[in-house]
DRENGU-450495 format. One record per residue (C-alpha): residue in one letter; x, y, z. Coordinates in steps of 0.25 Angstrom, whole numbers, plus 5000, padded with zeros to 4 digits. Example, Ala and Ser with C-alpha at 12.3 -4.5 7.8 and 13.67 -1.06 7.14 Angstrom:
A504949825031;S505549965029;
This chain:
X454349544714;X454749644724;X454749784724;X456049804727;X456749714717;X456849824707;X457349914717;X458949944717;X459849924729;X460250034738;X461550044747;X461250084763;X461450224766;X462850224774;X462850284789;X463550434792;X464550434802;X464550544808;X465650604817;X464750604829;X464750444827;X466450454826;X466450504841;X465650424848;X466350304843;X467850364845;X467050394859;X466650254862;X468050184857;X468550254867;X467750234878;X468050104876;X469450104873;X469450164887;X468650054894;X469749954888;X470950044894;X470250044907;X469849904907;X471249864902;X471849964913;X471049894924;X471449764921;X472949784919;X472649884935;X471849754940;X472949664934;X473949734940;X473249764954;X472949604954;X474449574950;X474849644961;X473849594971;X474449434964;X475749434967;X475649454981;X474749304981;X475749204984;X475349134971;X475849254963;X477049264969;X477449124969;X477149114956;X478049244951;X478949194960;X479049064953;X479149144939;X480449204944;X481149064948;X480549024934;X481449154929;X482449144939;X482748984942;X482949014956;X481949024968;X481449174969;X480949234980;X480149364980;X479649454991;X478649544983;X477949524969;X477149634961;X476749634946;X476549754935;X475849734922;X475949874916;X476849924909;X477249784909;X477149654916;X478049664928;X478449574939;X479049634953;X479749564963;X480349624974;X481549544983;X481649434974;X482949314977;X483149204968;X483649084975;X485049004973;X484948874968;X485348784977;X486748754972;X487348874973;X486848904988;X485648974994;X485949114994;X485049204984;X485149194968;X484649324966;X483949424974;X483249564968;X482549684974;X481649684964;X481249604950;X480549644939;X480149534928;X479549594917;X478249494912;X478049474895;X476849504891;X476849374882;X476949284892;X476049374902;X474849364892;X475349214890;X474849194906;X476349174908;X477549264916;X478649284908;X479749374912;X480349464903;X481349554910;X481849524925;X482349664932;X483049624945;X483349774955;X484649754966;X484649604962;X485849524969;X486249414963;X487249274968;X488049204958;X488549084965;X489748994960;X489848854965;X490948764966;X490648704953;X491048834947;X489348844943;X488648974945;X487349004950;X486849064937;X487148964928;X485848894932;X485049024931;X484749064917;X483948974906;X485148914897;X485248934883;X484948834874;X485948754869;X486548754855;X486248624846;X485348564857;X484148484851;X482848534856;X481848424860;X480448414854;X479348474862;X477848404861;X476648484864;X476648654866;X477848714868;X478648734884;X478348894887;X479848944889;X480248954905;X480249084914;X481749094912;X481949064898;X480749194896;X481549254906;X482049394897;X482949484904;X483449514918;X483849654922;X484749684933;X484849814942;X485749854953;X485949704957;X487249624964;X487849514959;X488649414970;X489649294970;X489749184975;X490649064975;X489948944982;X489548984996;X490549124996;X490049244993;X491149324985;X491449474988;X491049514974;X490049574969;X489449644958;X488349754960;X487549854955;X487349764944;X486449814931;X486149734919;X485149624913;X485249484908;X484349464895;X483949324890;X484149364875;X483749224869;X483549094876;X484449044887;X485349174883;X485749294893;X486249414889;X487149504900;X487349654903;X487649684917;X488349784925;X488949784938;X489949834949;X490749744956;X490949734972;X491449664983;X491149654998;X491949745008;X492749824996;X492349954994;X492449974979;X492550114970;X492650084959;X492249934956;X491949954940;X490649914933;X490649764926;X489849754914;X489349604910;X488949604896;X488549474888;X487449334885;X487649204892;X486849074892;X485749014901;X486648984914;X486348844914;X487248834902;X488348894912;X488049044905;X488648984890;X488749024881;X489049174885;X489649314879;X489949404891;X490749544893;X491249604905;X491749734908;X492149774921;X492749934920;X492750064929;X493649974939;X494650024948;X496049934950;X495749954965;X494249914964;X494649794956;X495749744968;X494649764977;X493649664971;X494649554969;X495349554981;X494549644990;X495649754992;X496449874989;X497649834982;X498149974979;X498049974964;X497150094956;X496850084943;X495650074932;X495049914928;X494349874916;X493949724913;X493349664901;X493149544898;X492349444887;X491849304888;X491249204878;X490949074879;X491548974869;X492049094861;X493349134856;X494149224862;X494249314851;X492849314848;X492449404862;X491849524860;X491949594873;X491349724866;X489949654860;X489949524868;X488649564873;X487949544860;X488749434856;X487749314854;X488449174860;X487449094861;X487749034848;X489149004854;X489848864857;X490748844868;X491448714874;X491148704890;X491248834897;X492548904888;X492349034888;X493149144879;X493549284887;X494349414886;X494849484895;X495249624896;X495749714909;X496349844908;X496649934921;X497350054920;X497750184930;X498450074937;X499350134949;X499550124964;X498350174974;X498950294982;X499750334966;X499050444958;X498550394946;X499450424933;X499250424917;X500350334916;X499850234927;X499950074920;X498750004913;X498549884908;X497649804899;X497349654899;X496849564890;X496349424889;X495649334882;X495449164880;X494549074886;X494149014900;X493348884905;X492448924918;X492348784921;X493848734919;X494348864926;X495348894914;X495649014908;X496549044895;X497049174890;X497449144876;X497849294875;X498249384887;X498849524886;X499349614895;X499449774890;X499949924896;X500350034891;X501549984885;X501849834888;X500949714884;X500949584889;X500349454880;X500049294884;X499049204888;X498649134901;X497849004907;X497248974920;X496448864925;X495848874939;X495648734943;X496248644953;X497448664948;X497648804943;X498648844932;X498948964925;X499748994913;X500149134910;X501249194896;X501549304892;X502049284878;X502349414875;X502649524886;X503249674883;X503349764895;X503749914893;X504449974906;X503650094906;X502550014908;X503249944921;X503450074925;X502050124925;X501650014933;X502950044944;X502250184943;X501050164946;X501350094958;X502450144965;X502450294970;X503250394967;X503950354954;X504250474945;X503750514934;X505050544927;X505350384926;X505250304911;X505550174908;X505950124895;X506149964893;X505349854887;X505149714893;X504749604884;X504549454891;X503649334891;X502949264903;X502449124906;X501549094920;X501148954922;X500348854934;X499848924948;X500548964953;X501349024943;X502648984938;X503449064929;X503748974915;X504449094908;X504849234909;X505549314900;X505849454902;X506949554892;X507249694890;X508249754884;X508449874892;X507750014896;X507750144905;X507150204916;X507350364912;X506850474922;X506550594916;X507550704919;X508350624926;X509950604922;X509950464924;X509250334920;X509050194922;X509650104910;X508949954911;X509749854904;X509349744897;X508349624905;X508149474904;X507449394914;X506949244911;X506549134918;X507649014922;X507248894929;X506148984935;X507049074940;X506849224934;X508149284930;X508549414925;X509849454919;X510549574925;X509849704923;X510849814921;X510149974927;X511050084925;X510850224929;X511350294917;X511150454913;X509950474905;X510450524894;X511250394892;X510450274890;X510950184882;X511150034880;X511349984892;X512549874890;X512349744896;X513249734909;X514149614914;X514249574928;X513649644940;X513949804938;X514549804924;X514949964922;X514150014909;X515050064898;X513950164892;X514150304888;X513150324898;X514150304911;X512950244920;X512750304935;X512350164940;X511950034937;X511449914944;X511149754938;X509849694943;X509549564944;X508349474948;X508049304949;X506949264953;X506549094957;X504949084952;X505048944959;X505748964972;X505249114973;X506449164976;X507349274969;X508349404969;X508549524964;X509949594963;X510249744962;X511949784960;X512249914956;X512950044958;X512750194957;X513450304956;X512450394963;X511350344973;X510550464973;X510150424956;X509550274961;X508950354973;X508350444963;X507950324953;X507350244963;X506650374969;X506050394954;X505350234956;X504650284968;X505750204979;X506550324985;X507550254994;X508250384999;X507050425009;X507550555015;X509050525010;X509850544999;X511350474993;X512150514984;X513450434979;X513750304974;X513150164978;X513150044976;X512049934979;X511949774978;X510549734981;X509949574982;X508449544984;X508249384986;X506549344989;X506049194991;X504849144992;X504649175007;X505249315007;X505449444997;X506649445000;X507749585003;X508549654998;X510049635001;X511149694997;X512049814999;X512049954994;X513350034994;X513750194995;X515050274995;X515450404995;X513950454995;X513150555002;X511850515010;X511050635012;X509750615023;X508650715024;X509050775039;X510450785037;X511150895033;X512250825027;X512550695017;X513050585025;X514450535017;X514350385015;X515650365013;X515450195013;X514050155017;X513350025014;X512149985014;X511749825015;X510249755015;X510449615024;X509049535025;X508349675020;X509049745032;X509949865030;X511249875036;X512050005031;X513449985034;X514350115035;X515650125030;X515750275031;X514850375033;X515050535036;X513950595043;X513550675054;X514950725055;X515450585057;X516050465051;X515050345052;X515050175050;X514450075056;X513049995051;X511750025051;X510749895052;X509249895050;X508549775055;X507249755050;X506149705059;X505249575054;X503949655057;X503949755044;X503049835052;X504149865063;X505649965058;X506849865061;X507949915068;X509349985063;X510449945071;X511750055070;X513150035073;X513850165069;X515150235072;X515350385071;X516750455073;X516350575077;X514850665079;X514550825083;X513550845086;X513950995079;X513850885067;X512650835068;X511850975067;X512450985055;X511950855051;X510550885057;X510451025060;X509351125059;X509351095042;X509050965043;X508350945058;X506950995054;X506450835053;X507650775050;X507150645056;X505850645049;X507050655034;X508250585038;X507150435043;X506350415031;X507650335025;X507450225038;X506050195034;X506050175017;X505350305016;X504050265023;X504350395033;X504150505025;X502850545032;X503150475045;X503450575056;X504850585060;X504450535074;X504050405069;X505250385058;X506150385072;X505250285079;X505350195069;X506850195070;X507350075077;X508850095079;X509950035087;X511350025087;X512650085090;X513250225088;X514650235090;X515250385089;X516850415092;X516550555096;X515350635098;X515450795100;X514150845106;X514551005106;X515551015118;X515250855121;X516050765115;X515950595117;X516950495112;X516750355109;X515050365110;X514450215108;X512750225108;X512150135108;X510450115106;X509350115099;X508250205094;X506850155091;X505550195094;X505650345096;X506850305108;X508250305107;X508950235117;X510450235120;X510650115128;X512150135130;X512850275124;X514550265129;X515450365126;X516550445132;X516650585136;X517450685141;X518450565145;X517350495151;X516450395146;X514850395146;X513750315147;X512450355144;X510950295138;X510050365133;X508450345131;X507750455120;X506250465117;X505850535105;X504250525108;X503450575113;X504450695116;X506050665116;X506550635129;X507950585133;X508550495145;X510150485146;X510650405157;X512250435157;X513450395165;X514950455162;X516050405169;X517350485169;X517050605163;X518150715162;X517750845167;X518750915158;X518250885146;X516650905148;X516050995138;X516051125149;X516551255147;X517951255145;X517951345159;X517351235167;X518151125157;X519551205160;X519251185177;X518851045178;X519450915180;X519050765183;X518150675180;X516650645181;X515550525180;X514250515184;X512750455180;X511850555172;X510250555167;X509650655159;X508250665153;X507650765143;X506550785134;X506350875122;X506850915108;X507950995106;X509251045115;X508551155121;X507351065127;X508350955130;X509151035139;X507851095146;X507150955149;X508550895152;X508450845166;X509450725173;X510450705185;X511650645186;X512950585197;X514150645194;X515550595200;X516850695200;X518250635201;X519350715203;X518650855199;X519650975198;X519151115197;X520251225192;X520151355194;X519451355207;X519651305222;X518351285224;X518451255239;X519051385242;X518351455232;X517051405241;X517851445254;X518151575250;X516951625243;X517751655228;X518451595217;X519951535220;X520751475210;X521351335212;X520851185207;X519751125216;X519950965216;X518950865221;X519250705219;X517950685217;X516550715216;X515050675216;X513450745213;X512450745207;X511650825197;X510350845190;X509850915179;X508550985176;X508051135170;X509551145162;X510351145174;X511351045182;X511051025195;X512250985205;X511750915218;X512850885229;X514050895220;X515050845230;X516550855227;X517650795235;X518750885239;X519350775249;X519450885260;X518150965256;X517050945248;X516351045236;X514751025238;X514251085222;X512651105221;X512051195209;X511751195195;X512451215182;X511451255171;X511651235155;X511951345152;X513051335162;X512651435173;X513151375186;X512551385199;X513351305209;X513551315223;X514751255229;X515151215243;X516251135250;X516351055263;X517550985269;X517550825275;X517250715267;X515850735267;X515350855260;X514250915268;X513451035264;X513451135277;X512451125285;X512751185298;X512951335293;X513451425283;X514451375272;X515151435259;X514551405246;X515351445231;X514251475222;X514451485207;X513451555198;X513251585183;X514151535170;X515051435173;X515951505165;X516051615176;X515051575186;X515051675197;X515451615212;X515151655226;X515151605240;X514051585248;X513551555261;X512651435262;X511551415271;X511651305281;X510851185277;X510151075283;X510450935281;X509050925273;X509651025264;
């Protein structure tokens, strides 16, 4: 038996752990928890230095590069490869296009800067590259239509799977999903969107585009996108920013089903005009789109406020229907060079219904059409195939004239403010076929007012119909009367043309319009009759709706007018008609006084004027005749006034009055404004009168010039081009008659050219001093031309320069014997007689110059040489000679009368002459 058998059992002593023992192991976990951080460092540094060193083989490149078509379904070509495995798997490719397929061209799909595919660890650790989130920098990318109507993306993503379709049994291990269906997310950054229809490239574009498309389950893509639209050669301001919102399906199910929402704000009116048609169309104003699209849904079940988060991919759709709505809104809306206004027109409209892509068919089960105070309801149709058609009602319309008004405002200058209009317009509208063609209209009111504030009268508008016959538009009479303000009533309905209003309210003036218009022959009138009391009130209306007629003018009095404008389908048409005035009072900016017209009318023939002129007083005178205006067939060129007028009598006393010093001061640049519809108010003076294109005739009985006085004056001439030429001006004077012509330039400095010729003038009655006129007899005729440049009477007479023949018939001198009077040295009374008489003169430095004034005595001869100045100072030497040829002496000494100083007491003296040679 042992010895120990009756031993008991004794447990081990346990082992002491000291804190020196707790150190050392804390010491060598982290020795080694250093090495594994270093060692796992080096290999993800080695990894990464071998990564980077890999993709620059060709067989690392070719094979990302076939990872990215895999992604893409498209060729891809990429300059520059590199790789990142911290913080994460990351693939970089630098200038990276995406081919077209085939059947759209051969231009580039897509094209980056840069991409960045984001790797999964999964599948990295599976041996297997699959991308997670695709980041393209400056990407530009081509969507192409063809003539099929088929897009270049539709082909592009992975398709959803369809609904109710049987699954086939799969043997052996399961298919790994593609590249493209593990494709996740694409994000976009400053990229470029093109267009393109077949082989043209569009001008549109949209750019700085930001966003992502996100693969949120299998073969489905959601949408966030923003961008700025552009097009080529338009400089755009404010182009807005459009926001794409929404999930569509894999492309190759043509992008159904689908939820999308676009808004397109922050757009200016002129913007807008610019990208649809490439130019300015003068229109200002704010833009706001949005719209909603579904496929196969409803239209009442869009959501344009949560569409993004609307799941469809449970939806069923028949074909390519989709559901949409439609909303537009501007407002601000006025004419480029008008300031912008609080009550400036907006409007709204909405649409909503649905459309076939593929038919090109578009309904609108419900269309509205809302402002401020009116509202327009209906639906429309469109098909866009080979044979387009178009349908258009508008069920329900209700138009407030305010609203009109606002529109007429915001696009026609200078309307005033003090204007308000009260009438409501209710009607219905029916559009039909392309082109259109007008099934029904129908538009009634039952009267209203245009009222201007503080004013005394107002316009009263009587009831409206208009409907469509036999497609021709027809409106009954439409009865306006100017009424006081304060008297507004019921307007009566009136019979006949100018039925008189038997109102409380006694009406100023009144006027019927109607209008019919032919929708199939495209032709049409509109008619205006009416009268009023005074003109100055429908100048003064028609000045509060921005179209002042009376440019520089004024009338007052009562007139009449019967007005017809008739259009076609080649022509606009014009208006004819005629416009009457009597007893009124035209005042014109330049005159100082009103001109009576008596009886004056006023005709428009082929859309020229003629003013015939019964009666007028003005300028001291009694005037009638016709005034013609002819326009020219270039409506760049004036056309031409032709005048035919008779005066009785003109002073030219009378005329100072008329445009004296009160009215001189750029009386031209006031009074010629009227002749050019206003377009002259900043024109200088110089150009209104070149742009006058006158001819005509001007007959005057009598025309007193101061002391000189013609009768019978005929002109007749033309002014254009800064020159006014009087081919032929007769007349008589002082018993004789006169024929003259006469050529004036205006630019660059006035200068005159006056040929005359007078036949049988009556020294008696010239305009001299009544000493000389009392004294002489006989008669005169002779040639005269004179020329002068200048302004005003005082430079006229200093530049005057001219000569002239003068030929004397039975000249008489009372008072004097001149022979004797030359014989002895001094003055003898008696009559001096001389059958006749020739010389000539000039004229130059304000002085008549008379050259070998020869006058025939019979038995003597009287030699006159000197000069008369005008300021009548005389300085004349006088000689006589016997025989029938008047000689000057030559051979010695001979007598000379000299007369000196005012002619109205000159002082007179006998001197000796020297003898002169025959050269002399």
């Amino acid at each position: 038996m042992d010895d120990h058998s009756g031993c008991a059992y004794q447990a081990p002593t346990p082992y002491t752990f000291l804190p020196e023992s707790a150190r050392l192991l804390t010491v060598t976990n982290l020795r080694n928890s250093w090495k594994i951080a270093f060692w796992v460092t080096a290999i993800l540094v080695a990894a990464q230095i071998a990564a980077s060193i890999s993709v620059r083989t060709p067989r690392v490149r070719n094979y990302f590069s076939a990872r990215l078509e895999d992604a893409f379904g498209r060729p891809v070509q990429v300059n520059h490869f590199n790789i990142e495995f911290l913080p994460s798997p990351r693939i970089y490719a630098s200038g990276v296009t995406v081919g077209e397929d085939p059947a759209f061209g051969y231009e580039y799909f897509l094209r980056a800067e840069q991409l960045t595919a984001g790797l999964r660890w999964s599948g990295f650790l599976r041996g297997r590259f699959e991308f997670g989130t695709l980041s393209l920098s400056q990407p530009s990318l081509t969507l192409v239509r063809n003539s099929e109507g088929r897009w270049n993306l539709e082909d592009w993503l992975p398709p959803a799977k369809r609904l109710g379709a049987a699954t086939p049994p799969a043997y052996g291990p399961s298919r790994a999903p593609t590249i493209a269906n593990r494709l996740q997310k694409i994000e976009i950054d400053d990229g470029r969107i093109n267009f393109k229809k077949t082989d043209i490239k569009q001008p549109f574009a949209l750019t700085s585009v930001t966003g992502s498309v996100e693969q949120i389950s299998p073969g489905r893509w959601k949408l966030e996108i923003k961008a700025q639209p552009w097009r080529s050669g338009v400089a755009l301001q404010s182009a807005g920013t459009v926001q794409v919102r929404g999930d569509i399906a894999g492309t190759s199910a043509r992008l159904q089903p689908a939820s999308l929402a676009v808004r397109w704000n922050k757009v200016s009116l002129a913007d807008l005009f610019r990208l649809l048609h490439g130019k300015d169309y003068g229109v200002r104003g704010t833009f706001e789109l949005e719209a909603a699209a579904k496929s196969g849904a409803p239209p009442d079940a869009l959501d344009t406020t949560n569409i993004a988060n609307t799941d469809s991919s449970n939806d069923s759709f028949v074909g390519a229907d989709w559901s949409y709505s439609l909303k537009v809104s501007a407002a601000q809306i006025h004419r480029w060079d008008l300031t912008e206004r609080s009550d400036n027109p907006a409007l709204i409209a909405n649409l909503q219904g649905r459309c076939n892509v593929a038919l090109k068919k578009l309904n609108a089960q419900t269309l509205s059409i809302e402002t401020p105070l009116s509202n327009l309801r209906g639906t429309a149709e469109f098909l866009s195939a080979t044979n387009p058609y178009i349908q258009l009602k508008l069920d329900s319309a209700g138009v407030q004239a305010a609203d009109l008004l606002s529109w007429y405002r915001a696009f026609h200058p200078d309307v005033a403010d003090a204007i308000s209009a009260d009438q409501f317009f209710t009607g219905s509208l029916q559009l039909q076929a392309w082109p259109f063609e007008l099934q029904e209209i129908k538009v009634s009111s039952s009267g209203g007012a245009v009222n201007m504030r503080n004013a005394e009268d107002a316009l009263r508008i009587g009831p409206l119909r208009a409907a469509l016959n036999r497609n021709r538009l027809v409106t009954d009479p439409i009865h306006v009367a100017l009424v006081s303000s304060n008297s507004l009533a019921p307007l009566p309905i009136p019979v006949g043309r100018l039925t008189k209003v038997r109102a409380p309210g006694e009406p100023s003036g009144e006027a019927n319009l109607t209008l019919v218009h032919d929708f199939v022959a495209h032709s049409g009138a509109l008619g205006v009759q009416g009268h009023v009391d005074n003109a100055e009130k429908f100048l003064k209306i028609a000045a509060a709706f921005g179209h002042t007629l009376n440019h520089g003018w004024d009338l007052t009095g009562p007139a009449r007018i019967d007005m017809r404008r008739q259009w076609s389908s080649t022509s606009l048409g014009a208006w004819s008609g005629a416009a009457e005035v009597t007893d009124a009072q035209l005042a014109a900016a330049g005159l100082n006084q009103p001109v009576q017209l008596q009886k004056a009318r006023l005709e428009w023939k082929n859309a020229n004027r003629v003013a015939q002129i019964g009666q007028v007083e003005g300028f001291g005178a009694t005037w009638s005749g016709n005034i013609t205006e002819i326009k020219s067939p270039d409506p760049e060129q004036q056309g031409v006034w032709n005048v035919q007028l008779h005066a009785d009598h003109l002073d030219a006393t009378e005329l100072d009055r008329w445009v004296g010093p009160r009215a001189r001061p750029g009386w031209v640049q006031r009074l010629l404004p009227s002749l050019f519809s206003g377009k002259a108010q900043t024109v200088p003076a110089s150009e209104l009168v070149r742009r006058l294109n006158v001819v005509g005739n001007v007959q005057v009985d009598e025309f007193t010039i101061e002391k000189l006085k013609l009768q019978q004056l005929h002109l007749q001439g033309s002014l254009h081009d800064l020159q006014l030429n009087v081919a032929d001006g007769r007349g008589q004077w002082a018993g004789g008659a006169v024929h003259a012509t006469m050529l004036a330039k205006f630019l660059p400095r006035p200068a005159y050219d006056v040929h005359a010729q007078l036949d049988g003038v009556n020294l008696a009655q010239l305009p001299i001093d009544a000493f000389l006129a009392d004294r002489l007899a006989g008669l005169a005729s002779g040639t005269l031309h004179l020329k002068t440049t200048g302004v005003g009477r005082d430079e006229l007479l200093q530049k005057l320069t001219g000569a002239g023949k003068v030929r004397l018939d039975n000249l008489e001198f009372r008072g004097w014997d001149v022979n004797a009077s030359v014989a002895d040295g001094e003055a003898h009374p008696g009559i001096s007689n001389w059958p006749s008489g020739a010389g000539t003169f000039t004229v130059r430095d304000r002085n008549v110059f008379l050259e070998d004034v020869r006058l025939d005595g019979g038995a003597q001869f009287t030699l006159i040489d000197g000069t008369v100045s005008f300021d009548r100072e005389a300085d004349l030497a006088i000689e006589t000679s016997a025989g029938r040829r008047a000689v000057r002496n030559t051979n010695g000494p001979g007598q000379v009368l000299k007369i000196v100083g005012p002619l109205a007491g000159p002082r007179i003296t006998r001197e000796k002459s020297a003898p002169r040679q025959p050269a002399d």
